[in-house]
N, C-alpha and C positions, 0 to 999 in steps of 0.2 A: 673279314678274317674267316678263313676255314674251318670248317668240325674237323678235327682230328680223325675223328668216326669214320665222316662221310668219305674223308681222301681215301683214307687205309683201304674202304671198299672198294672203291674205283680204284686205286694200283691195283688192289688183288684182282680182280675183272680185267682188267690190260694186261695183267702177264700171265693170268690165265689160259686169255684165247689166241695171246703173240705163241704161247709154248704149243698149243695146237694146231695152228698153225707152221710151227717153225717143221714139228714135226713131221707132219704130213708132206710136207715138201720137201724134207730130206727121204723117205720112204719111198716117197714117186722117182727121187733124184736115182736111190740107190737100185731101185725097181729097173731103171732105164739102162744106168752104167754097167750093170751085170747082166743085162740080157744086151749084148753088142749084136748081134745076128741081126737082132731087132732093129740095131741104128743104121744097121749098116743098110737093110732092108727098105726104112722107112727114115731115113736122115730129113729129107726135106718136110716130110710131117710133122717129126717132130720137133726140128727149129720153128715151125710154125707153133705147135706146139709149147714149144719154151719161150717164143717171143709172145705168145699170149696168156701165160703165166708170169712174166715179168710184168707185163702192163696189169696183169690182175693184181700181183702185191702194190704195185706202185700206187694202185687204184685203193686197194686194202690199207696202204701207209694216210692217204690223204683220207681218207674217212677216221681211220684212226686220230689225227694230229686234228681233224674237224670234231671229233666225239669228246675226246679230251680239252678242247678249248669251250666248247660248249656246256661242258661239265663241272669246269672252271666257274664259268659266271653264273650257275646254278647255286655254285654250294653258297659264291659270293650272296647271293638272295637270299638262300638258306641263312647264311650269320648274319644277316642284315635283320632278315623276321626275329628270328632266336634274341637279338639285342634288343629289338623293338619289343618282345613278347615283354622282356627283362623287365626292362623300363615302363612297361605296362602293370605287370607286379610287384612293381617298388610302392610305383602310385595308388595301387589297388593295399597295397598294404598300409599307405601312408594314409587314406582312407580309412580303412579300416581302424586303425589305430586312430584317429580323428573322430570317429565314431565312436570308439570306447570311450576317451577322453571326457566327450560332449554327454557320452552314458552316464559316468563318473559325476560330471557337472551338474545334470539334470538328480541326481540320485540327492545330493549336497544339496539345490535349490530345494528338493522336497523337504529333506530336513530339516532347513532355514522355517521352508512353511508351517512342518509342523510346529516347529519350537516358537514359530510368531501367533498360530493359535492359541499353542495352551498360556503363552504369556497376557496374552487378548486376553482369553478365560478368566487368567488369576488376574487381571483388572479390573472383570467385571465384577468376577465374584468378590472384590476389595469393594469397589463400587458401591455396591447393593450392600456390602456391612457397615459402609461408612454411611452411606444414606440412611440405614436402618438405625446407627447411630445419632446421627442427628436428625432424626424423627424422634427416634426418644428424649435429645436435648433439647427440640422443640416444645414438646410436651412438657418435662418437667419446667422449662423457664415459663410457658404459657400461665404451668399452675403456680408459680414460684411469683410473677407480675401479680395475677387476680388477687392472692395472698398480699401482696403489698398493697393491691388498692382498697383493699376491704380493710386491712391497716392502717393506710395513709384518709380514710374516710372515717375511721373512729379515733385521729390523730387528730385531722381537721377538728372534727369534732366536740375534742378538746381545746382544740386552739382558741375556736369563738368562743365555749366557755369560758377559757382565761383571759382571751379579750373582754370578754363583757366583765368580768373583777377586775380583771385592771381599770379598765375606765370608771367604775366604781369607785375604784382606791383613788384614782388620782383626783376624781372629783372629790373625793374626802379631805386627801392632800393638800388640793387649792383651798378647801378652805378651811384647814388648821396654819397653811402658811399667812393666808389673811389674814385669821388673831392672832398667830405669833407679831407680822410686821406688825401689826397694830401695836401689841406688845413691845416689838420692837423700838417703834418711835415714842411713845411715851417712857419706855427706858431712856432713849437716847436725847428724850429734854430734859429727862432727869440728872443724866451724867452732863449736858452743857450748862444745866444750874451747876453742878457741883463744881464744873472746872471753870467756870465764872467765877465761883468762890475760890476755890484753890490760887487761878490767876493772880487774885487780887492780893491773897496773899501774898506769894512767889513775888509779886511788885515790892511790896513792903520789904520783902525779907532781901531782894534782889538790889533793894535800893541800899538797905543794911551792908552788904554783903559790898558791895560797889565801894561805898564808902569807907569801908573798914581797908580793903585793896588799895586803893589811891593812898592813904594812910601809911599801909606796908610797904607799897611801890616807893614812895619820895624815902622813905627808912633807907629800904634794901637800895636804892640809886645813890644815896650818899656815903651808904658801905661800900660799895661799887667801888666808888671813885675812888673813895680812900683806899681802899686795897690794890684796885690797879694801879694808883701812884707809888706804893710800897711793892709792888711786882717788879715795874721799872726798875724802882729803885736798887732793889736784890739782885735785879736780874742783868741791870748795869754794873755793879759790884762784880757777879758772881763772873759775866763776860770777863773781866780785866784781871781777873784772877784766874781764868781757862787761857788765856792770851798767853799770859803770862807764865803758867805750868808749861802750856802747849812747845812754846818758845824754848826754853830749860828741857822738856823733854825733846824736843829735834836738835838739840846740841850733843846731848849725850847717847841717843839714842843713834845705833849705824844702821845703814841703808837696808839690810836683812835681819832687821829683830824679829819679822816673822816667822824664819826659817827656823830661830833656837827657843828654846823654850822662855813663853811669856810669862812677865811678871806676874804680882796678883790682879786681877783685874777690877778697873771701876766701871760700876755698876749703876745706871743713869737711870732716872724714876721718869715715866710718862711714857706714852705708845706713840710711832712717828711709822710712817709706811714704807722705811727700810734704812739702812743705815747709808745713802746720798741723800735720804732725808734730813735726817739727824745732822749730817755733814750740813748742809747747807743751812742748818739751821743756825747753824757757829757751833758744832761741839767739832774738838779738836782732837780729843783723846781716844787711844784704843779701851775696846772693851764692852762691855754684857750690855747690849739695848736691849729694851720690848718694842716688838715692830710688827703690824699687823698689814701686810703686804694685800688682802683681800678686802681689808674691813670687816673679818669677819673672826680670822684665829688671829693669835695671838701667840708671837715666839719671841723666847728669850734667845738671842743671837752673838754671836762675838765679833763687834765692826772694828775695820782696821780703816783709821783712819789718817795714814798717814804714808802708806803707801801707793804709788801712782798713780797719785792726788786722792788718795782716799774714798770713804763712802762704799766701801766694800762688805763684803758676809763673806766670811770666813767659813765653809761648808769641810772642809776636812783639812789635818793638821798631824802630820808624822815627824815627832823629832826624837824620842829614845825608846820608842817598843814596853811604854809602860802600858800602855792598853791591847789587850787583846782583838785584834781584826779578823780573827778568822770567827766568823760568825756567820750566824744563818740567817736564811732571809728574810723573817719578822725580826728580826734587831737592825739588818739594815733599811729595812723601812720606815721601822719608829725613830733611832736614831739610837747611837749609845756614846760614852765618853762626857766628859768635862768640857766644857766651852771654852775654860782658860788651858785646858793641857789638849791631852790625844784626845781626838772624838771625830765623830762621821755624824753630820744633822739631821740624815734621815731621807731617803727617797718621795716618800710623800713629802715632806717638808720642801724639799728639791722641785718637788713638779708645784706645787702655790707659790716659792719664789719663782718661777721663769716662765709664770703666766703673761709677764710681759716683756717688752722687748730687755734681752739682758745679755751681758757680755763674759768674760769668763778670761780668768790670769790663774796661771799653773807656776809656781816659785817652787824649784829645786836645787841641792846641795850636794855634790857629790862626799868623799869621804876628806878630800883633799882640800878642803872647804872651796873647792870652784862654785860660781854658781851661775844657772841659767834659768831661762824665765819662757812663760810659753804663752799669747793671748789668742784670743777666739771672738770675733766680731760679735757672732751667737752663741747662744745658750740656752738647750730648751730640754727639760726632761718631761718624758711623758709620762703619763697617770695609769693608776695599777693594773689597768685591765692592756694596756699597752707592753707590760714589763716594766715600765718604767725606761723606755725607747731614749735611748742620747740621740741631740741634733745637735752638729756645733759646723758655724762657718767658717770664715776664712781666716789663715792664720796668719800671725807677727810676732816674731822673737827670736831668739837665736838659740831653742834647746830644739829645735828640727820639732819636723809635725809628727806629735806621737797618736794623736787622738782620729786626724781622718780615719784610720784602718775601721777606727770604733762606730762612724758616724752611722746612724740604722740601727743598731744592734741591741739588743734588749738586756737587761742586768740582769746577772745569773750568780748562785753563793755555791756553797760546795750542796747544800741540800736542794737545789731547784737552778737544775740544769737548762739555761735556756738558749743555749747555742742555734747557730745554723745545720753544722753539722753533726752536733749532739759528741763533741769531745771532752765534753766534761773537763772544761779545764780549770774551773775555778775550785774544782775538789782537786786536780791534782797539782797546779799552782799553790794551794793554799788562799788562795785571796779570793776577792769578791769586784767583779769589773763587768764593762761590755765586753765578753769575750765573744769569741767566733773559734779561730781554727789558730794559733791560741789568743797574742796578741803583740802589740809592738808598743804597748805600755801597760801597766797594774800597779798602782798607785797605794793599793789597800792591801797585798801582798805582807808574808811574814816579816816583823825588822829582823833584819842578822845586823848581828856585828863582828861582821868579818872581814870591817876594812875595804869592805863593795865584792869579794869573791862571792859568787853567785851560781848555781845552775842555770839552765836558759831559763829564762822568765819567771825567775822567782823571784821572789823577796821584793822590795820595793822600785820595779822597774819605767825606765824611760829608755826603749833601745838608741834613739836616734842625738842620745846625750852620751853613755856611759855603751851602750851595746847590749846587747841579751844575754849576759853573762856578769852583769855588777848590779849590785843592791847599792839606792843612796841611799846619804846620812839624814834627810830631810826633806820634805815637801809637802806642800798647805795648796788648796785650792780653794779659788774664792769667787763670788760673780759679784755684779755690780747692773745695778738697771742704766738703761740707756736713754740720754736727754737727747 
């Protein structure tokens, strides 16, 4: 490409010397035309004349059009260098600029250097104080050892002293044990005379003693007999006259005397390990046993012996709201009520009867005297640190299953809330149950007597008999162990 520069000069230079040109041959032209004498004079001259003035411009145009195209391809050299020079001081700059860069770099590695010296420095000088420290920790442990051996050598020192009194002592020792054993065994023939004497006596007396027993024994063996023939005999009597009650009372006695309130009750002397004990023993009658289910306590109980097929405990008993149930949880643990009227036996009492296999019948009344009945294959309460946990199995009867809901659930009163979901229902029920979220029976509930009208699960409820809005007129629960 062209200098702008260089062209401008070169046109200016071409129309320069075209205008000096053009001029001078118009001045020669007009020179000629106005002197005519002259042409007329010298014609052939000067055609010769103007035909070598024609061949001179024509001569002047090709040098020109030769000057100008050679001019051309110069400047072209000209921008060719100029671009090259360009590109020569790009790179010289890029250079340069690479050079500052690498200056910069080099500046920054010095400083690395220096900062890795004084760091060097402050190591050593760390170095030489840590050394100089533990030279001095050297030294004092060195004096700190000599100190304990100079100790440990007036230790030793000691030691063999105390060694040598103790072997002293103990050779003293062996031989005050000598005269003691010596002592010893002449005590010890002295005590085998004396119990060679005592022996012999103890024979005599042993012999006394002997004989006097065989004496008492044939006595006390003939009281024996005669009393156990007079037991028989009482007790074959006293059979024929339980038959006989038993029999008079299943005549007049209907099939739900548990459900209303019991006679006075009889009251049977002697301890049997539950009342299908008792039952199977031949007692026929309802009423207060002593039974000691563990062999170890002993409960006065109320056995019902006459309903499906008897041999029953009677563990709770709602027939007119004369006992207060809404109680807290040490009264239904210990137990409270009468045995012959309203009472609850007691949670502990509950978990030593169903330590073994035992079964469980639920008898209820509505208001309209219907009645339904509810059994349970199982029956297990558990022990105080449990809550006293209901387990009950599989059910039969026809008042529907009220107690599955309960099965797991630990017994809660209105003062010790032991829910799942902590809804405290047995403070707002009123009653004392396995509750949960609330329930779908409470058996210990308020009595109303309101003819069974009821709030949901109040008063003495069985939903799946009456529904969750009736109180019944009565219901007893009782277990029975399992043969």
């Amino acid at each position: 490409m062209e200098s702008p520069l260089v062209s401008d000069n070169i046109n200016s230079d071409f129309e320069e010397n075209a205008g000096n040109h053009t001029v001078e041959s118009m001045t020669m032209f007009d020179h000629v035309f106005k002197k005519e004498t002259f042409w007329t004079k010298h014609r052939s001259f000067l055609c010769a004349v103007g035909g070598l003035l024609v061949g001179c411009f024509v001569t002047v145009g090709f040098c020109y059009l030769f000057f100008n195209l050679g001019t051309k391809q110069n400047n072209e050299n000209i921008q060719s260098s100029v671009g090259a020079i360009t590109l020569d001081e790009n790179r010289i700059a890029r250079v340069i600029e690479d050079v500052n860069k690498t200056k910069e770099d080099l500046m920054g590695i010095e400083d690395m250097r220096k900062e890795l010296v004084n760091y060097l420095t402050d190591i050593k000088n760390t170095s030489l104080k840590g050394l100089l420290t533990l030279e001095t920790s050297f030294n004092s442990t060195m004096q700190l050892l000599n100190i304990i051996r100079l100790t440990s050598e007036q230790d030793l020192s000691i030691i063999i002293e105390t060694r040598k009194q103790m072997s002293e002592l103990h050779s003293e020792l062996i031989n005050k044990s000598r005269n003691e054993r010596t002592n010893m065994i002449e005590s010890r023939n002295k005590m085998s005379e004396f119990r060679s004497e005592m022996r012999n006596r103890n024979l005599n007396e042993t012999r006394i003693l002997q004989q006097w027993r065989n004496e008492t024994q044939i006595q006390y063996q003939n009281f024996r007999r005669k009393s156990q023939q007079d037991l028989m005999s009482f007790q074959n009597m006293k059979n024929d006259i339980l038959k006989v009650l038993a029999a008079s009372n299943m005549c007049v006695r209907n099939e739900t005397s548990n459900m209303t309130e019991p006679t006075q009750p009889t009251y049977i002397s002697g301890t049997m390990q539950d009342c299908l004990a008792w039952k199977q023993n031949g007692k026929w009658t309802d009423g207060v046993y002593s039974v000691s289910p563990d062999d170890a306590d002993i409960l006065d109980v109320y056995c019902d012996m006459t309903t499906d097929g008897g041999g029953w405990v009677v563990f709770q008993r709602r027939y007119d709201g004369s006992e207060n149930f809404l109680r807290g949880w040490q009264a239904y643990e210990d137990g409270f009520g009468e045995l012959n009227e309203e009472f609850w036996i007691g949670n502990k009492n509950l978990h030593i009867l169903t330590q073994v296999p035992t079964e469980l019948r639920i008898d209820l009344m509505a208001w309209d005297n219907e009645k339904r009945y509810a059994k349970y294959s199982t029956f297990v309460i558990g022990d105080a640190e449990s809550k006293y946990t209901l387990s009950v199995g599989r059910f039969s009867g026809d008042s529907g299953d009220g107690l599955n809901y309960h099965h797991g659930l630990k017994f809660s009163t209105f003062d010790q809330d032991n829910t799942k979901t902590g809804s405290k229902c047995a403070a707002r029920n009123k009653g004392a149950w396995w509750y949960d979220d609330c329930s779908f029976s409470s058996l210990n509930g308020e009595y109303l007597k309101t003819n069974g009208r009821a709030n949901q699960n109040m008063g003495i409820n069985w939903e799946k008999f009456k529904g969750d809005h009736y109180s019944l007129k009565s219901a007893s629960m009782m277990l029975r162990r399992k043969t």
